[in-house]
DRENMARMAR-246640 format. One line per field, with one value per residue: residue number from 0; residue in three letters; x negated, y negated, z of N, C-alpha, C in turn. Coordinates in Angstrom, 3 decimals. Atoms other than C-alpha are relative to their C-alpha. Layout:
num: (NUM ...);
residu: (ala ...);
n.c1: (X ...);
n.c2: (Y ...);
n.c3: (Z ...);
ca.c1: (X ...);
ca.c2: (Y ...);
ca.c3: (Z ...);
c.c1: (X ...);
c.c2: (Y ...);
c.c3: (Z ...);
This chain:
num: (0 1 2 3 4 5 6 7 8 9 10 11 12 13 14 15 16 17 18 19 20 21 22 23 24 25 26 27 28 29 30 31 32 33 34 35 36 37 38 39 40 41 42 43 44 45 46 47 48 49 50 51 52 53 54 55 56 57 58 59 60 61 62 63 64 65 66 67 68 69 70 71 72 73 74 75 76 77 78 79 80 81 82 83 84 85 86 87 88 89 90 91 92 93 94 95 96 97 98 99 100 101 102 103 104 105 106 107 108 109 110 111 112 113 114 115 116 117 118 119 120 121 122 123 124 125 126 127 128 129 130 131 132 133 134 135 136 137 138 139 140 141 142 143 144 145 146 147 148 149 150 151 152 153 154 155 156 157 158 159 160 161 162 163 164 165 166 167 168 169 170 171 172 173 174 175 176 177 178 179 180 181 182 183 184 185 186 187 188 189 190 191 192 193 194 195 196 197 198 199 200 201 202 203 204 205 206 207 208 209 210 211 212 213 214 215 216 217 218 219 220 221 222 223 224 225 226 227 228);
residu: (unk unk unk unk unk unk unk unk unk unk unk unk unk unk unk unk unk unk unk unk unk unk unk unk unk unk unk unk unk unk unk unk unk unk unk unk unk unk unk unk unk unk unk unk unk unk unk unk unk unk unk unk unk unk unk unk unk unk unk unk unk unk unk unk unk unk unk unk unk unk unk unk unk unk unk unk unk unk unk unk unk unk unk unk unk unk unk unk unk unk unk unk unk unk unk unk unk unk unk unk unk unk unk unk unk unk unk unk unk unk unk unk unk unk unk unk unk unk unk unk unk unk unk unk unk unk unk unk unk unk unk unk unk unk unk unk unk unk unk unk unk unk unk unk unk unk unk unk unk unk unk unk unk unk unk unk unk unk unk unk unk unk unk unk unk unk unk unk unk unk unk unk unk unk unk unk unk unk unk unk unk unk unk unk unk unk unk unk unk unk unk unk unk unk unk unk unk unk unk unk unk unk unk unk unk unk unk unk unk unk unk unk unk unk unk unk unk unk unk unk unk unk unk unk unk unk unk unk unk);
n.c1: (-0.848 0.780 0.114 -0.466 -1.031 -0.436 -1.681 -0.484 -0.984 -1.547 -0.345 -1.156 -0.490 -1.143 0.265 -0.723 1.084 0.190 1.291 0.974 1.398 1.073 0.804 0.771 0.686 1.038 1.107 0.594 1.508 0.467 0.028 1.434 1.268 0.065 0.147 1.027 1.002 0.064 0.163 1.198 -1.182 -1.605 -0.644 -1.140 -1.371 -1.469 -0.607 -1.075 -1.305 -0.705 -1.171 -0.127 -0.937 -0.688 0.988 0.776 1.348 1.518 0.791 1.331 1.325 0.220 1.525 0.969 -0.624 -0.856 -1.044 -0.806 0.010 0.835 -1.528 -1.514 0.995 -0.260 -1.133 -0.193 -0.760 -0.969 -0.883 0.147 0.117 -0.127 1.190 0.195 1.435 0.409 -0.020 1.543 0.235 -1.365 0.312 1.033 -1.032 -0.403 -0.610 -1.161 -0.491 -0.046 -1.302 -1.464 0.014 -0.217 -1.115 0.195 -0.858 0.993 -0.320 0.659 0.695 0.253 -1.377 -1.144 -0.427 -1.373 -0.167 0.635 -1.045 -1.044 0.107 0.483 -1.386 -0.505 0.729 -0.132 -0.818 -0.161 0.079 0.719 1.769 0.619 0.602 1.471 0.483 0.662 -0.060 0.928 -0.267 1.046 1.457 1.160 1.051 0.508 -0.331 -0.105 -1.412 -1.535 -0.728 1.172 -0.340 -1.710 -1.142 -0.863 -1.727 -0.707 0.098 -1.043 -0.892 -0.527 -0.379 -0.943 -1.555 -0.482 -0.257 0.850 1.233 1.717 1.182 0.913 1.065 0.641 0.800 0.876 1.039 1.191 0.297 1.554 -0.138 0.624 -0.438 -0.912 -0.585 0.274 -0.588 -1.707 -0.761 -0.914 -1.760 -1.127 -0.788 -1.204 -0.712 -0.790 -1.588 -0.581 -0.345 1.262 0.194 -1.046 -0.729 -1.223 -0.639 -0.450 1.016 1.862 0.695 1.391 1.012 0.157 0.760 1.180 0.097 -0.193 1.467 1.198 0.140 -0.161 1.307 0.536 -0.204 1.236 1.368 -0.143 0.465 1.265 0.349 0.589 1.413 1.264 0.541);
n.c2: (1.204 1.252 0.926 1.185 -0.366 1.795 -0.147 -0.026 -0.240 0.158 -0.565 0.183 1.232 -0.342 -0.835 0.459 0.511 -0.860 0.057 -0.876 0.620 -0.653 -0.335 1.242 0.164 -1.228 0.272 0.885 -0.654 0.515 1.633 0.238 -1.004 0.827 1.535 0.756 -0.689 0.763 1.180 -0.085 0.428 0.623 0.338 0.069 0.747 0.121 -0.777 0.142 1.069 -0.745 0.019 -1.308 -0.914 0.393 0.248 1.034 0.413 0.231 1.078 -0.057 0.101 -1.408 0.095 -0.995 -1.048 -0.537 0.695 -0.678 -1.164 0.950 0.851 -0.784 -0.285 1.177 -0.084 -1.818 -0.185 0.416 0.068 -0.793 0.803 -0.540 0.808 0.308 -0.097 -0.128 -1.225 -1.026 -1.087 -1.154 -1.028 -0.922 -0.534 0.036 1.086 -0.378 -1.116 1.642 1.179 -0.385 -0.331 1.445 1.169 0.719 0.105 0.515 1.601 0.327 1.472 1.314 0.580 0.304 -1.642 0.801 -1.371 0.645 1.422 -0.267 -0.719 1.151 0.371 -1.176 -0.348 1.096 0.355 -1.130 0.572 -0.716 0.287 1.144 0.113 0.627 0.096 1.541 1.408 0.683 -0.996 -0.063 0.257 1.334 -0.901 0.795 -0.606 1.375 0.449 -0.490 0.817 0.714 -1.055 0.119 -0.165 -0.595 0.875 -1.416 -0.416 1.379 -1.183 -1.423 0.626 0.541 -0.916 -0.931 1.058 -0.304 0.908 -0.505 -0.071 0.710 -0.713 0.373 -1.183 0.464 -0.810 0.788 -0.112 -0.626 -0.644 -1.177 -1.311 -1.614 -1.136 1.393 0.460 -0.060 0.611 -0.506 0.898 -0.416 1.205 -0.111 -0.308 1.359 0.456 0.386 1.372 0.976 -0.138 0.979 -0.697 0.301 -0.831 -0.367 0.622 -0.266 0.687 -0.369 0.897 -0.493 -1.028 0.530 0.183 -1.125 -0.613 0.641 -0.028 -1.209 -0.246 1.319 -1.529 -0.860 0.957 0.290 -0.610 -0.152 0.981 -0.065 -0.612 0.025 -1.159);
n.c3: (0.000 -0.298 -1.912 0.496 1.236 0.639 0.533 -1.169 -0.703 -0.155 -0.833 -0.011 -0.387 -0.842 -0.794 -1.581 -0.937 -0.844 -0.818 -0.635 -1.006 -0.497 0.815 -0.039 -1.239 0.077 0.803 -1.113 -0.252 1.149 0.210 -0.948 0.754 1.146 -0.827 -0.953 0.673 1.089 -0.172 -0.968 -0.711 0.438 -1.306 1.060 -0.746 0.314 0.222 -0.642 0.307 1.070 -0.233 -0.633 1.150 1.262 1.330 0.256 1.403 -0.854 1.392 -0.703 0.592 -0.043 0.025 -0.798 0.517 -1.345 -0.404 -0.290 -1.404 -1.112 -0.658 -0.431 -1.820 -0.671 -1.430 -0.230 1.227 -0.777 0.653 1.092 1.118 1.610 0.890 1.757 0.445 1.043 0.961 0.374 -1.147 -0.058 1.166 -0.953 -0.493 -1.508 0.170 0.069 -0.857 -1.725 0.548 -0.016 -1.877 -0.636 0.823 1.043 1.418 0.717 1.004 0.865 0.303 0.747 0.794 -0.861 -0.461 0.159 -0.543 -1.384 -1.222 -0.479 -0.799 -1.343 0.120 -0.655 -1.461 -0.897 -0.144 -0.871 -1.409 -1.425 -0.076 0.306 1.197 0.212 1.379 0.514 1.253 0.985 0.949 0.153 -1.780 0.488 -0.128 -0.531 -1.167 -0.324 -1.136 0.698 0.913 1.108 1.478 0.425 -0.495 0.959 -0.884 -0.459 -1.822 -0.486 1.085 -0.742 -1.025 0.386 -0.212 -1.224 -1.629 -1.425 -1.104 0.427 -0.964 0.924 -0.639 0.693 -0.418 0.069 -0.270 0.268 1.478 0.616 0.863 -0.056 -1.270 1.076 -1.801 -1.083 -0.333 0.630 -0.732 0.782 -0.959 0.559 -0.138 0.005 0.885 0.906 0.208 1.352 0.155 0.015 1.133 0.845 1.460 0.502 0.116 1.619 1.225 0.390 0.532 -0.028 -0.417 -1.397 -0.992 -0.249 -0.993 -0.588 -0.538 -0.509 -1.620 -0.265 -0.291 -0.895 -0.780 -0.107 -0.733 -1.035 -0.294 0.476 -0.383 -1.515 0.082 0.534 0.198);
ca.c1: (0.000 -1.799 -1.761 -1.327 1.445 1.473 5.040 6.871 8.685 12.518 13.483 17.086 18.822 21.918 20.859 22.748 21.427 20.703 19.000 16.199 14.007 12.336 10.672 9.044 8.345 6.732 4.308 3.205 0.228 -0.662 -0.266 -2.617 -5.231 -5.093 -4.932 -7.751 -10.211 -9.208 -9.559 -12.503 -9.547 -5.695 -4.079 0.230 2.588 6.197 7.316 10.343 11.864 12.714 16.207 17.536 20.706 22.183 20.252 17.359 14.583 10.597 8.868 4.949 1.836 0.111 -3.633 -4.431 -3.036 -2.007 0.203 3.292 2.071 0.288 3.688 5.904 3.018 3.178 6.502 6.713 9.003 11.949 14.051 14.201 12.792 12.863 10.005 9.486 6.226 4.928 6.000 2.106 2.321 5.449 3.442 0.463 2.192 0.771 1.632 5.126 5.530 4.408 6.759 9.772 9.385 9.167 12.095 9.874 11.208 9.587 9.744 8.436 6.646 6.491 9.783 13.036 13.753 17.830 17.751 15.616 17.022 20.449 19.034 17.440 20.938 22.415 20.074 20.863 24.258 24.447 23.510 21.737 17.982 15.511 13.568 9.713 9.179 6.366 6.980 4.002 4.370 0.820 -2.410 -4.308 -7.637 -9.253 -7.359 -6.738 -3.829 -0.295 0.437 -2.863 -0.822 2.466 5.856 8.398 12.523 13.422 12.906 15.550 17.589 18.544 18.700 21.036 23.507 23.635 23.252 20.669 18.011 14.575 11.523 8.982 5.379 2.112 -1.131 -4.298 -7.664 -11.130 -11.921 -15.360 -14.902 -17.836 -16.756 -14.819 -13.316 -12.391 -10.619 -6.485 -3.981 -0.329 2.912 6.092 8.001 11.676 14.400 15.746 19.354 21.219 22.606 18.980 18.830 21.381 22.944 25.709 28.495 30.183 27.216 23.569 21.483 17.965 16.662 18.098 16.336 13.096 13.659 14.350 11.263 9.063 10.853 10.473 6.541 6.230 7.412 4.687 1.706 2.985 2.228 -0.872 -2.151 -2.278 -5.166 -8.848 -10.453);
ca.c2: (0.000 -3.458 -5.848 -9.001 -9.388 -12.270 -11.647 -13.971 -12.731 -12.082 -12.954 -12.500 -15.779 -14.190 -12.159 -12.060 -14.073 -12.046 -12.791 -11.156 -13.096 -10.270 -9.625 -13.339 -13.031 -9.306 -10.956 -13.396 -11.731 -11.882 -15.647 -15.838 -13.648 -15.466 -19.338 -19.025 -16.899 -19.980 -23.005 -23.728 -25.414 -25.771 -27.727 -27.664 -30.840 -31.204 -27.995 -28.995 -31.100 -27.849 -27.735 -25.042 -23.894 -25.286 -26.007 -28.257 -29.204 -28.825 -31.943 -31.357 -32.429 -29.948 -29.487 -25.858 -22.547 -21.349 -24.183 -22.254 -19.527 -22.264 -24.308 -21.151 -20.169 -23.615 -23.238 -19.419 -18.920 -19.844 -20.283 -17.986 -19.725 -19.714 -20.913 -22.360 -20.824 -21.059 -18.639 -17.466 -15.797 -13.658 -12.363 -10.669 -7.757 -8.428 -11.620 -11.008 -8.040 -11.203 -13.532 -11.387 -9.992 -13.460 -15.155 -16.955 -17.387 -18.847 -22.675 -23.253 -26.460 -27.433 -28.107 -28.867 -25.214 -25.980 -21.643 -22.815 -25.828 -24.200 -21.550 -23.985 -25.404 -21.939 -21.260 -24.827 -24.878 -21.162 -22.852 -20.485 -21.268 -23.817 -24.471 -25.266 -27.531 -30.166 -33.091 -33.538 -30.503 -29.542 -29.268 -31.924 -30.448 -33.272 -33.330 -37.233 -39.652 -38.317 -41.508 -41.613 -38.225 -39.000 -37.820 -35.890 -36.802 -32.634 -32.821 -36.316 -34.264 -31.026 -33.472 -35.764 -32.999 -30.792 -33.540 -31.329 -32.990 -33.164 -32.232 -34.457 -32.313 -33.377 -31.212 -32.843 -31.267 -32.696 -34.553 -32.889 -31.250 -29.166 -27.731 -24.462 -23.788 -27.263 -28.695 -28.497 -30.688 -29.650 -32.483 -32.013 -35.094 -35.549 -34.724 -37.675 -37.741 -37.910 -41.117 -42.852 -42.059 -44.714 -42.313 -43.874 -41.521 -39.761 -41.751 -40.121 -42.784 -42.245 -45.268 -43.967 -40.880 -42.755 -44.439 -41.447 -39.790 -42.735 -42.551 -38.940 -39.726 -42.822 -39.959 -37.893 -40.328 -41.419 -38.641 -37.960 -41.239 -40.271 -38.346 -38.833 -36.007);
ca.c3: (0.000 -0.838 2.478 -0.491 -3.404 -6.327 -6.442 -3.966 -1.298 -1.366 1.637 2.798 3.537 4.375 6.903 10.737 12.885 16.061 19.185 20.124 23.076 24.251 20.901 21.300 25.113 24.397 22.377 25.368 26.045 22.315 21.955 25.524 23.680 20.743 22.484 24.767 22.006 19.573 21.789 24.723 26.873 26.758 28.738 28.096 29.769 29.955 29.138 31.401 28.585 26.377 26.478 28.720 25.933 22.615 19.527 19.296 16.810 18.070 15.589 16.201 14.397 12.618 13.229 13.492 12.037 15.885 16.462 16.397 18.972 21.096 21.813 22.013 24.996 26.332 27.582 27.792 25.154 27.701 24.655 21.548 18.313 14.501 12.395 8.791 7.466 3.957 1.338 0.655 4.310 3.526 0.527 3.251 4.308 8.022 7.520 6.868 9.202 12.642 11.008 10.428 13.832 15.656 13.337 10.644 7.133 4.677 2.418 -0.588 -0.221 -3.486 -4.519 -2.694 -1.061 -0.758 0.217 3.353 4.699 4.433 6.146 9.009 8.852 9.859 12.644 14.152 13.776 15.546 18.730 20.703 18.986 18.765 15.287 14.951 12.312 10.996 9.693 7.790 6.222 6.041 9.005 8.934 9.244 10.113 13.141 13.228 14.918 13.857 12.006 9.821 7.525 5.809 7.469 5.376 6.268 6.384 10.440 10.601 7.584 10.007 13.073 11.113 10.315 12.601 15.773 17.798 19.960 18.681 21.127 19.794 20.719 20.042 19.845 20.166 20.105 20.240 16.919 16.626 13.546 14.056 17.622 15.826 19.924 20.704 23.242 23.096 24.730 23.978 25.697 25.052 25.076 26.222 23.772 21.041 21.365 18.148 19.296 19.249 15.949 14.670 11.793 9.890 10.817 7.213 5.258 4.180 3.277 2.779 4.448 7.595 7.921 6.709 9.892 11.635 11.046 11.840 15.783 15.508 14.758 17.029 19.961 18.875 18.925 21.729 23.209 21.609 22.530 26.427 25.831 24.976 23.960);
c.c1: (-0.878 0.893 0.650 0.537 0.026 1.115 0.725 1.168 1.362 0.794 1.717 0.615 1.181 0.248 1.081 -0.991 0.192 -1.027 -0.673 -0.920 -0.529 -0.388 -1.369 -0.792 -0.957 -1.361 -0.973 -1.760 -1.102 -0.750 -1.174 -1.341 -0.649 -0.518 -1.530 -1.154 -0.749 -0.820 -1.306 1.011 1.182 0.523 1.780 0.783 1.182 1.114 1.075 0.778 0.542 1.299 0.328 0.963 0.281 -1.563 -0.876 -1.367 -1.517 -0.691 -1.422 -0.652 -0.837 -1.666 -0.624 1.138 1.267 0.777 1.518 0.157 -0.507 1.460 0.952 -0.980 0.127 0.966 0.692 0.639 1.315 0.918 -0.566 -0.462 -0.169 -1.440 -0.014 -1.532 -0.161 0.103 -1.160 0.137 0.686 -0.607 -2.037 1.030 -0.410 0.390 1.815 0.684 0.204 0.875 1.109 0.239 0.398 0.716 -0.982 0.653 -0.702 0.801 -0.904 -0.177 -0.326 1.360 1.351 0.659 1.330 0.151 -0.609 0.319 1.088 0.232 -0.672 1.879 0.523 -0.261 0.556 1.400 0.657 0.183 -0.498 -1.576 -0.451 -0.624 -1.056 -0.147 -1.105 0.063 -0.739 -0.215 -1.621 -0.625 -0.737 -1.525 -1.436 -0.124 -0.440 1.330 0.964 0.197 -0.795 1.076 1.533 0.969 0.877 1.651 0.659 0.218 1.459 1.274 1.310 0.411 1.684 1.344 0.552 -0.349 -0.623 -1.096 -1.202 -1.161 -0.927 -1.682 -1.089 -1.021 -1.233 -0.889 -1.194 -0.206 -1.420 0.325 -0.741 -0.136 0.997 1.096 -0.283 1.146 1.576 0.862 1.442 1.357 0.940 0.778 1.703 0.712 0.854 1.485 0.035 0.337 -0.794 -0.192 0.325 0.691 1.152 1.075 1.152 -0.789 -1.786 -0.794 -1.605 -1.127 0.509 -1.125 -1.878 -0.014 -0.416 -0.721 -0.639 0.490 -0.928 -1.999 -0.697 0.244 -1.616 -1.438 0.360 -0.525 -1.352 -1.157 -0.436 -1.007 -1.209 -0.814 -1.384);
c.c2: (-1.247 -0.611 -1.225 0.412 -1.602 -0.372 -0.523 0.479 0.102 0.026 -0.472 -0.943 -0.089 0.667 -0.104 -0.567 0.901 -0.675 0.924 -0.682 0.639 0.261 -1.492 -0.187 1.370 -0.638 -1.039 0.018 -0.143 -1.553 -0.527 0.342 -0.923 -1.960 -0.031 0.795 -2.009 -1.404 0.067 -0.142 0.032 -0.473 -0.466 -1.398 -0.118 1.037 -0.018 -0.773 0.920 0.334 1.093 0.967 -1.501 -0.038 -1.155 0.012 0.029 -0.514 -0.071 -0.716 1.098 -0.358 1.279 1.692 0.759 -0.746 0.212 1.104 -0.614 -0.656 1.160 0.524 -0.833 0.275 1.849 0.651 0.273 -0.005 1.009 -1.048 0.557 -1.067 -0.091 0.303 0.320 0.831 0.999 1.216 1.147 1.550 0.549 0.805 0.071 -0.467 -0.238 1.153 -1.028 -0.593 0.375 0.781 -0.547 -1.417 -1.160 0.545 -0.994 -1.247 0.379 -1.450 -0.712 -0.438 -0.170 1.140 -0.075 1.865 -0.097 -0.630 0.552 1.140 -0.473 -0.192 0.836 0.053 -1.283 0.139 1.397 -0.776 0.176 -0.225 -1.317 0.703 -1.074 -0.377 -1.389 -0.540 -0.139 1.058 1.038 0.301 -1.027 0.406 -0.728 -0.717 -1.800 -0.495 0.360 -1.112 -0.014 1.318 -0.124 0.948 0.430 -0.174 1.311 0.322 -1.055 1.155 1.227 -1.065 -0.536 1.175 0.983 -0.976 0.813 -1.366 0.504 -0.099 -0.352 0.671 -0.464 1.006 -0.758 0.831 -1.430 -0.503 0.593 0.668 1.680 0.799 0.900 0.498 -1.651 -0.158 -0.335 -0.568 0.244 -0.776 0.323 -0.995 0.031 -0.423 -1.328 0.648 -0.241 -1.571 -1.345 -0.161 -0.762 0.620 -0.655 1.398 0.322 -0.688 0.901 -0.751 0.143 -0.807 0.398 1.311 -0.428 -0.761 0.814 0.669 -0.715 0.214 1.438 -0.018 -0.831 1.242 0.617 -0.430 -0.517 0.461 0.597 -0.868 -0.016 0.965 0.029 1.092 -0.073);
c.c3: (0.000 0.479 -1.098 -1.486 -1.231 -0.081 1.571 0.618 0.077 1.460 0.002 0.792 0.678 1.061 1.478 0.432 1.643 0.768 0.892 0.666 0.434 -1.146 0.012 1.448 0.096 -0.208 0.809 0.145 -1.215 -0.216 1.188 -0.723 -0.830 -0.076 0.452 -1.149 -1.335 0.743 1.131 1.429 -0.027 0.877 -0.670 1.478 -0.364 -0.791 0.395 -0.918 -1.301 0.814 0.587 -1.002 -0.621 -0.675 0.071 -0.879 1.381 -0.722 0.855 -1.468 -0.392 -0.281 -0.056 -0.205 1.053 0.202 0.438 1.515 1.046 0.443 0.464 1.585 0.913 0.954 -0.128 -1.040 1.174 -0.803 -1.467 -1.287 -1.295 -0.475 -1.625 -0.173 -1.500 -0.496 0.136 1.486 -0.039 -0.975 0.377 0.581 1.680 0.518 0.242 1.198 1.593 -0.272 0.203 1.528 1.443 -0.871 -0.313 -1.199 -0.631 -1.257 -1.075 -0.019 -1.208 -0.961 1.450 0.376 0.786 0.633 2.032 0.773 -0.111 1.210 1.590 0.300 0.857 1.340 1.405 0.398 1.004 1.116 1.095 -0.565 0.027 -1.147 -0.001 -1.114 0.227 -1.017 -1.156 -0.731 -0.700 1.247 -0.742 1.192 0.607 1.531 0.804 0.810 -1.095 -0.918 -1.253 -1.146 -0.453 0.605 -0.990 0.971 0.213 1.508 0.269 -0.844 1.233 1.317 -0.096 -0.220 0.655 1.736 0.832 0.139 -0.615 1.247 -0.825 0.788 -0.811 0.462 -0.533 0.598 -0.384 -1.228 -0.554 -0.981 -0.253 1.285 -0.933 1.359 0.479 1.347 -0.130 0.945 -0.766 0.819 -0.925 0.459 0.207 -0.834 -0.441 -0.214 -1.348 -0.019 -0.421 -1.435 -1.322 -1.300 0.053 -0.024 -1.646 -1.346 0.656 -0.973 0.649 1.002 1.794 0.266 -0.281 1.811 1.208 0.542 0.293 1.288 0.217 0.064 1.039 1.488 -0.243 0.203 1.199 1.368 -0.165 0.492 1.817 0.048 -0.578 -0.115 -0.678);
């Protein structure tokens, strides 16, 4: 059986949604393993502002492949989550096997993936998960301030119509480039109300959720910003 396929992924969009939190808290131990091998330090704050139940958004900064398993460690994985990860991963079959295991599903980043976001959509509007997504749609490898990498409006988008709460998280590591095992700081900022958001109720205009996402990134440097690393 080859491990990688050029042929992407079919995954099923219609699927049940089902919760399974002990398949995400099994893996605990994993995500420790994995965290402290990757980083020199971690230090996680404000894990207390993940929502205890309903649906809410987790808008991070992306610096760093683990990012996903580093925040769901943070706060224990207290709540069940879904993840958006890049087509290419679906089409590694170990890749795909972690993912579909720990509810990822996969975007195609280079076009408008309308199978994806309806399927985000789904998950939110269920009510019992949270959904890890970044804004910037990318890692920034450089591993600079949240504002220096453009912002994408798919995080305001899912907020805006489905009215969960976004946990605005930031993940700052040393900028040494050439530490490989730097330094990791991981806050978790308390949850943006829909109301903050100013959405024109029965109108989607674009220049709102440009707005939208700049709170959603002003939040995240915000957080970022209380730490010198």
């Amino acid at each position: 059986m080859p491990f990688t396929s050029d042929k992407p992924y079919q995954y099923n969009y219609d699927r049940k949604l089902r919760a399974h939190h002990w398949h995400q808290s099994k893996f605990l131990w994993l995500a420790k393993f994995l965290v402290e091998k990757q980083f020199s330090s971690v230090e996680y704050h404000g894990a207390e502002n993940i929502p205890e139940k309903g649906a809410f958004l987790l808008c991070a900064n992306h610096v760093n492949a683990l990012d996903p398993i580093n925040m769901v460690y943070g706060f224990q994985s207290v709540r069940e989550m879904w993840f958006m990860a890049k087509r290419e991963y679906f089409q590694m079959f170990y890749g795909r096997w972690f993912l579909m295991f720990n509810n990822g599903f996969p975007v195609d980043r280079s076009r408008a993936d309308l199978s994806s976001i309806r399927f985000a959509l789904r998950i939110l509007r269920d009510g019992r998960f949270g959904l890890a997504v970044f804004p910037q749609g990318t890692r920034d490898l450089e591993r600079r301030h949240p504002r220096e990498l453009e912002a994408h409006p798919g995080a305001a988008m899912l907020a805006r119509e489905t009215k969960a709460p976004v946990v605005p998280v930031s993940i700052h590591l040393d900028p040494d480039l050439e530490n490989h095992h730097p330094a990791c700081v991981v806050r978790f900022g308390k949850p943006i109300r829909y109301e903050e958001f100013g959405f024109t109720e029965g109108h989607r205009y674009r220049r709102e959720l440009d707005v939208a996402t700049d709170l959603i990134m002003d939040r995240i440097s915000e957080l970022w910003e209380q730490d010198t690393l």
